[in-house]
Biotite code that builds the C-alpha atoms (Angstrom):
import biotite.structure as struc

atoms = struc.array([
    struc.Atom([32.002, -10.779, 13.520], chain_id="A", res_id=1, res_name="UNK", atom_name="CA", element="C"),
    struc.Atom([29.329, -9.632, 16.340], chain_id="A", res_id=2, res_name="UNK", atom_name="CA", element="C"),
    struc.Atom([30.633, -8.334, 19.748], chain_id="A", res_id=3, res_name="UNK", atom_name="CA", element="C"),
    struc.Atom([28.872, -9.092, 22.692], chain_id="A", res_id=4, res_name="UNK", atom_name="CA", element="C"),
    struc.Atom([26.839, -5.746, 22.308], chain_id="A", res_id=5, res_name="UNK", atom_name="CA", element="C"),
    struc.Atom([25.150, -7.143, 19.454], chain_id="A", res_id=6, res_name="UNK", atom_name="CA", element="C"),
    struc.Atom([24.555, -10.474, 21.131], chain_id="A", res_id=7, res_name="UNK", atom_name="CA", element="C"),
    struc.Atom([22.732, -8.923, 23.799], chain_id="A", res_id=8, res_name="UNK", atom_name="CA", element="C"),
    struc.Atom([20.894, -6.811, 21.441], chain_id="A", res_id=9, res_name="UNK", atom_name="CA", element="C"),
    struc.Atom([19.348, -9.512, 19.563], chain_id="A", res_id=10, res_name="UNK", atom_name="CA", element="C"),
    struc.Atom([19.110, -11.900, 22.516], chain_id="A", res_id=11, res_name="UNK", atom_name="CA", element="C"),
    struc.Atom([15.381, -11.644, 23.349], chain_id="A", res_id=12, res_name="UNK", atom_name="CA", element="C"),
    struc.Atom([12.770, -13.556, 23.445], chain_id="A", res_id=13, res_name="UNK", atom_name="CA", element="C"),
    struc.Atom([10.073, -11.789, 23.021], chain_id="A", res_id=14, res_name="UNK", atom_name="CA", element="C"),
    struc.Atom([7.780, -14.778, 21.526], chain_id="A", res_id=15, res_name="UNK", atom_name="CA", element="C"),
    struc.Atom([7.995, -12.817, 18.356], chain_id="A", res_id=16, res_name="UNK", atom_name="CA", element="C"),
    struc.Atom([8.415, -14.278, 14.804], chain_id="A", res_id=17, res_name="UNK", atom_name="CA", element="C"),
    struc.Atom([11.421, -13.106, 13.224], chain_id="A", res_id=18, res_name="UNK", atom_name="CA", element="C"),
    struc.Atom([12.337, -13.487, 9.202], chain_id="A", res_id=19, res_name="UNK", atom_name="CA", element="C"),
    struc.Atom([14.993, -15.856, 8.061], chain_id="A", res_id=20, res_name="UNK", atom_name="CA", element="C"),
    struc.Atom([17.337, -14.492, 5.471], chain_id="A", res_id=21, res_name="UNK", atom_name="CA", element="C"),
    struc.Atom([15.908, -16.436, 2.619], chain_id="A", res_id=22, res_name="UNK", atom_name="CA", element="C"),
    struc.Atom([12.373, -14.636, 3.487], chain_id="A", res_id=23, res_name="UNK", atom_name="CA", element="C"),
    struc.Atom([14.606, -11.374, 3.537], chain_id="A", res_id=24, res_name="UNK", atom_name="CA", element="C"),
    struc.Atom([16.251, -11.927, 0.122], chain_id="A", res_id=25, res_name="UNK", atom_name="CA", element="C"),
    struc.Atom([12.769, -13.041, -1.307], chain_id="A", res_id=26, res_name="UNK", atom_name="CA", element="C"),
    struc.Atom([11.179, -9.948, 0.084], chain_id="A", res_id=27, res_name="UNK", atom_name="CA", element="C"),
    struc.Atom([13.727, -7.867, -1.307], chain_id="A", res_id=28, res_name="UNK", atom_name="CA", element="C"),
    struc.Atom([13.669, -9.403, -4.995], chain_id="A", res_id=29, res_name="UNK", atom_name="CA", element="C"),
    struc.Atom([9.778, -9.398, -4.652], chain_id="A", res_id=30, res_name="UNK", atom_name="CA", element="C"),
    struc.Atom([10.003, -5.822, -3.641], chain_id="A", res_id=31, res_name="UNK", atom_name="CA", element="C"),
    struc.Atom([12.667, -4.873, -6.659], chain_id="A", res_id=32, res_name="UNK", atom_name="CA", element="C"),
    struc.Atom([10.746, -6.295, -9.426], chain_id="A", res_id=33, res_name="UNK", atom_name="CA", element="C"),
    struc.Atom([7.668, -4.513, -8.432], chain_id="A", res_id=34, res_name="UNK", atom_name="CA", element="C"),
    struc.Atom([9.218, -1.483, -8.013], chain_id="A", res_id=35, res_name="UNK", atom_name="CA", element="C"),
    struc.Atom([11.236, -2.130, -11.658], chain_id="A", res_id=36, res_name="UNK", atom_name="CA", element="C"),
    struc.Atom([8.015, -3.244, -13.414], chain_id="A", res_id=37, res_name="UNK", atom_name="CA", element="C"),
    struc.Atom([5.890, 0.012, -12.881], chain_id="A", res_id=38, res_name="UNK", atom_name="CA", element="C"),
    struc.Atom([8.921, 2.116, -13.487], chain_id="A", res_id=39, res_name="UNK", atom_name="CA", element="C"),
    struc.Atom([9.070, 0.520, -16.682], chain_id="A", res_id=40, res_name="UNK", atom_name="CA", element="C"),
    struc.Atom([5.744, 1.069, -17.735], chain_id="A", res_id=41, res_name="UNK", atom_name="CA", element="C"),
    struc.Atom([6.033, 4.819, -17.003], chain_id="A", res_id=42, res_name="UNK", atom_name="CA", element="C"),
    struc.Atom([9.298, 5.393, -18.583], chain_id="A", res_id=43, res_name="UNK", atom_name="CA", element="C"),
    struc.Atom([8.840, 3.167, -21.916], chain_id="A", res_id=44, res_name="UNK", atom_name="CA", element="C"),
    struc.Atom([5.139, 3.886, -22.190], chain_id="A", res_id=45, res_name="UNK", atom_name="CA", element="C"),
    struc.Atom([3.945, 0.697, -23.615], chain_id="A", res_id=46, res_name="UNK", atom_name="CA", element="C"),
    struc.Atom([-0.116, 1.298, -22.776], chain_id="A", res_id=47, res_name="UNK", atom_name="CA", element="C"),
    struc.Atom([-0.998, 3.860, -24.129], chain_id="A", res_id=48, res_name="UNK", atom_name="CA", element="C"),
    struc.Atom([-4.281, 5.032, -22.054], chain_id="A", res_id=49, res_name="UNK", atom_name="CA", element="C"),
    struc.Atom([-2.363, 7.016, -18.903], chain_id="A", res_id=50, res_name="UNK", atom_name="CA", element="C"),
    struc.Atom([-5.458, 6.013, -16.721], chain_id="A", res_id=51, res_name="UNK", atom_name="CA", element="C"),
    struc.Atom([-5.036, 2.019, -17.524], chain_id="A", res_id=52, res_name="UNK", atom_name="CA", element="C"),
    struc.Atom([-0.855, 2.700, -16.814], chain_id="A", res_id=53, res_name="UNK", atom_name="CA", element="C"),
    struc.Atom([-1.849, 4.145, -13.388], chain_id="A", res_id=54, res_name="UNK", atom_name="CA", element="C"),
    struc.Atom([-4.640, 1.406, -12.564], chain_id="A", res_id=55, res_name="UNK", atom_name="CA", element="C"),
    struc.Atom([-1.997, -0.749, -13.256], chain_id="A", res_id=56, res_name="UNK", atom_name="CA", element="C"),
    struc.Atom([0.924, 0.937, -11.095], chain_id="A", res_id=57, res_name="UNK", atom_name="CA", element="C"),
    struc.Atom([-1.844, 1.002, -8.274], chain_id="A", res_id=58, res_name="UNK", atom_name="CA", element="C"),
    struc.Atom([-2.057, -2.716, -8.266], chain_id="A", res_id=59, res_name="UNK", atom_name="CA", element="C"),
    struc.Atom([1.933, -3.124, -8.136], chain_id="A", res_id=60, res_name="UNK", atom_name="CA", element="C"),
    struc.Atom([1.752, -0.642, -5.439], chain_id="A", res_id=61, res_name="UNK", atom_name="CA", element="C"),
    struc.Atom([-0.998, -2.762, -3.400], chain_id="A", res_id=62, res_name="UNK", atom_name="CA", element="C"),
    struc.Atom([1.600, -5.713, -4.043], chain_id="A", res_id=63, res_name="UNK", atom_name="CA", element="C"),
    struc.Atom([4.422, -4.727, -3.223], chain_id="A", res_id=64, res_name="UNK", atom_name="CA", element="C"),
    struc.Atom([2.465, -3.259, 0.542], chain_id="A", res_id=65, res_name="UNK", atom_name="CA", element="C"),
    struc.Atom([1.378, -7.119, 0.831], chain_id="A", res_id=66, res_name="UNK", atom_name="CA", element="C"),
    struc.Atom([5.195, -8.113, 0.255], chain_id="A", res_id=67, res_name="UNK", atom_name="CA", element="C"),
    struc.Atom([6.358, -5.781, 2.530], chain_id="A", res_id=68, res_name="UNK", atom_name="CA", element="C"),
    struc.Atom([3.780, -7.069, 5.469], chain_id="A", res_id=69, res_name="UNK", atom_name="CA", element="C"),
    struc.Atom([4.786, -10.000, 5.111], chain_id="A", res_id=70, res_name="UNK", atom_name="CA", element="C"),
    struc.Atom([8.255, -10.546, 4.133], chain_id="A", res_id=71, res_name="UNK", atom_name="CA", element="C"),
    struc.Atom([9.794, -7.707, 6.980], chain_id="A", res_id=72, res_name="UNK", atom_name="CA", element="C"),
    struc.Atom([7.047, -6.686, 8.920], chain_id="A", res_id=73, res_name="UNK", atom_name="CA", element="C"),
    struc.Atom([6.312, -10.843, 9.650], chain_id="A", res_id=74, res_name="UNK", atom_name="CA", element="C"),
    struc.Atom([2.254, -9.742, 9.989], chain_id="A", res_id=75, res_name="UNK", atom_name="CA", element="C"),
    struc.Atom([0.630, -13.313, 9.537], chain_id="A", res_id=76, res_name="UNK", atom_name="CA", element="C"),
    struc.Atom([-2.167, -15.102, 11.288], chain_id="A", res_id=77, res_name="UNK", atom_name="CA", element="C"),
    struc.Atom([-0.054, -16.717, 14.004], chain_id="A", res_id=78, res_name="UNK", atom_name="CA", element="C"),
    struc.Atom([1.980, -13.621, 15.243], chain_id="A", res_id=79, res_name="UNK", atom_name="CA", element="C"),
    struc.Atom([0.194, -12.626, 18.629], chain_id="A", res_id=80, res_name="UNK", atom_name="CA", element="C"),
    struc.Atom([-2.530, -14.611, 18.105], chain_id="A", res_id=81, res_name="UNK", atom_name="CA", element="C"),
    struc.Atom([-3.718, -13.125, 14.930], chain_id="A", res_id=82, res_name="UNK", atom_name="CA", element="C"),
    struc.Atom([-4.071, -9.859, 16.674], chain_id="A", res_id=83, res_name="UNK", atom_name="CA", element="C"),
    struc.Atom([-1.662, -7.797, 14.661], chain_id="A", res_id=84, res_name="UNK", atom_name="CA", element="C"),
    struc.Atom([-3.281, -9.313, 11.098], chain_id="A", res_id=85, res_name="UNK", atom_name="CA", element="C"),
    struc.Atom([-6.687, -7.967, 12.514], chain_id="A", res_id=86, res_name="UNK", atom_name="CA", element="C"),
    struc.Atom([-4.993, -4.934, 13.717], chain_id="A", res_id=87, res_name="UNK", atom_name="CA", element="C"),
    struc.Atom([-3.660, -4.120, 10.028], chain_id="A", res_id=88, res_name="UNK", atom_name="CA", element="C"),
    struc.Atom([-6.767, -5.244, 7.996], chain_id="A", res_id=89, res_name="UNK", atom_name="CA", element="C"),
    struc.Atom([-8.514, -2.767, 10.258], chain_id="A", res_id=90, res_name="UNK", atom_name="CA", element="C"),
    struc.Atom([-6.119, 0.018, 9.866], chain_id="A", res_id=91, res_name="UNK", atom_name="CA", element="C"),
    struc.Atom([-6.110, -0.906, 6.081], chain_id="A", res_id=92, res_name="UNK", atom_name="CA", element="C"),
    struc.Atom([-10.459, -0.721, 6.206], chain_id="A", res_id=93, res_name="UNK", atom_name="CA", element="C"),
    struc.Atom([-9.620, 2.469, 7.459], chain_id="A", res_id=94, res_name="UNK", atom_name="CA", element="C"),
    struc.Atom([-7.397, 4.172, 5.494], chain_id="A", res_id=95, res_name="UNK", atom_name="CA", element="C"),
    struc.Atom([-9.607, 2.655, 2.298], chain_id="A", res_id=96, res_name="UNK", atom_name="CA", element="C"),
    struc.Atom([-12.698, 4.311, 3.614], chain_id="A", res_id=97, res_name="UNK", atom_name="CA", element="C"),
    struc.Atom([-10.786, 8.065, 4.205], chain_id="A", res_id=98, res_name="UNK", atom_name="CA", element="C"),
    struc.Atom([-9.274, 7.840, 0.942], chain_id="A", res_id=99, res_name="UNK", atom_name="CA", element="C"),
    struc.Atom([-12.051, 6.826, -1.152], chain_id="A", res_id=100, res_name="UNK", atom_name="CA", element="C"),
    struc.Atom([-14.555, 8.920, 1.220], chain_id="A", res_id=101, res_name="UNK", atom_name="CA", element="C"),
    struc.Atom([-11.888, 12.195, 0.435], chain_id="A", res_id=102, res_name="UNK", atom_name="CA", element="C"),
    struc.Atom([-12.069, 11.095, -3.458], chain_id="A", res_id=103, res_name="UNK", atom_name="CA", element="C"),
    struc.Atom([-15.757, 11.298, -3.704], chain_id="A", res_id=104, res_name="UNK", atom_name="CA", element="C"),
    struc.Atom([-15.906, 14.394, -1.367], chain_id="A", res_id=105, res_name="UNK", atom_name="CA", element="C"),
    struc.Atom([-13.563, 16.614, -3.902], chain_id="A", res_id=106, res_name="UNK", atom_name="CA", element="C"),
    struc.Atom([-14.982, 14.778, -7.274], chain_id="A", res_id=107, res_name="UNK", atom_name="CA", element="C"),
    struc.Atom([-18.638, 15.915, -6.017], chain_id="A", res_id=108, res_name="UNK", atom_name="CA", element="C"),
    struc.Atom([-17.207, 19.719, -4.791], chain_id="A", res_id=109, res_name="UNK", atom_name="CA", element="C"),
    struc.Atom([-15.537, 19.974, -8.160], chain_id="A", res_id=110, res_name="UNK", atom_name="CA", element="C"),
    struc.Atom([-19.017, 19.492, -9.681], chain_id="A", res_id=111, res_name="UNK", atom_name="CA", element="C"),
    struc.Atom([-21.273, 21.244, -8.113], chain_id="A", res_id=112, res_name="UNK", atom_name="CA", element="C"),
    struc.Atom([-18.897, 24.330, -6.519], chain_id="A", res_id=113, res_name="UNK", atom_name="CA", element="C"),
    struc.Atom([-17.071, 24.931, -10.314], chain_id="A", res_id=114, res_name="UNK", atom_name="CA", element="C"),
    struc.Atom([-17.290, 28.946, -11.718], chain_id="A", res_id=115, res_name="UNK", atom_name="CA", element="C"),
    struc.Atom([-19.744, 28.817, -13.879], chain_id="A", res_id=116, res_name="UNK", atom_name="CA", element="C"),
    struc.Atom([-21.736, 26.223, -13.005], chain_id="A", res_id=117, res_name="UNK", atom_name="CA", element="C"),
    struc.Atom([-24.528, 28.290, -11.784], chain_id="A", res_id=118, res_name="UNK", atom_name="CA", element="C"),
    struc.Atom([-25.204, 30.270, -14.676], chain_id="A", res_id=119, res_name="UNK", atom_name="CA", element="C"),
    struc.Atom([-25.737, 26.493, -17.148], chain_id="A", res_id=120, res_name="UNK", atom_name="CA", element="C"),
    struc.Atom([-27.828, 25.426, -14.550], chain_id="A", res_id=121, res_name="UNK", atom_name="CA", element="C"),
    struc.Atom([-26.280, 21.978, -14.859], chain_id="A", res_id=122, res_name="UNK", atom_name="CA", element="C"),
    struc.Atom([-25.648, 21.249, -11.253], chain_id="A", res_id=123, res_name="UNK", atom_name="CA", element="C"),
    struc.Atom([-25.384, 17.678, -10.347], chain_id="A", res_id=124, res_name="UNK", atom_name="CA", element="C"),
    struc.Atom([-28.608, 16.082, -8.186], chain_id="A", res_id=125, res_name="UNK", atom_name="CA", element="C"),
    struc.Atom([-26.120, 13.175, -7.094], chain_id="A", res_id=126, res_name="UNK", atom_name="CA", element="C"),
    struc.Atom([-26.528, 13.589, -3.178], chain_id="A", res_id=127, res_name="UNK", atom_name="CA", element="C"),
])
């Protein structure tokens, strides 16, 4: 039972999209299985390379930040005239570009900046 507090709380209208409990539930069953799934594959160990079980969690992990977008954050092409989807994929270009850009940056200083590599002379000439 809502009291007139909550009424006014979610009377607005704002223009803004907002999720239907079916696109809830979905979200949420969406989000549980691919939570479940990688948590299986760690526990249980079925693959047995560790770098193909975390390319693999990476992907659910990708998934389950698509399901979450769209299923409670409501980000879609028609919310504000697209403007928060471009928004996000920019933010997401972003975030791609420090993280892989901070990857190469410590794989290349743990190359060339080791103990020890001086003295082989086997310094990489990657730039």
């Amino acid at each position: 039972m809502s009291s007139p507090a909550d009424t006014d709380l979610h009377a607005h209208d704002d223009g803004q999209t907002h999720g239907t409990r079916k696109s809830y539930l979905i979200g949420f069953a969406l989000s549980a299985i691919l939570t479940i799934i990688p948590f299986w594959l760690v526990m249980a160990r079925p693959v047995a390379d560790a770098n193909v079980t975390a390319a693999i969690v990476i992907v659910f992990a990708v998934a389950q930040i698509l399901v979450h977008t769209i299923c409670f954050l409501h980000v879609n092409t028609t919310s504000e005239g697209g403007w928060t989807l471009l928004a996000y994929v920019f933010t997401g270009v972003l975030l791609v570009i420090t993280i892989a850009g901070s990857l190469w940056i410590m794989y290349h200083l743990n190359t060339n900046m080791m103990p020890g590599m001086m003295d082989t002379g086997q310094a990489s000439t990657t730039p």
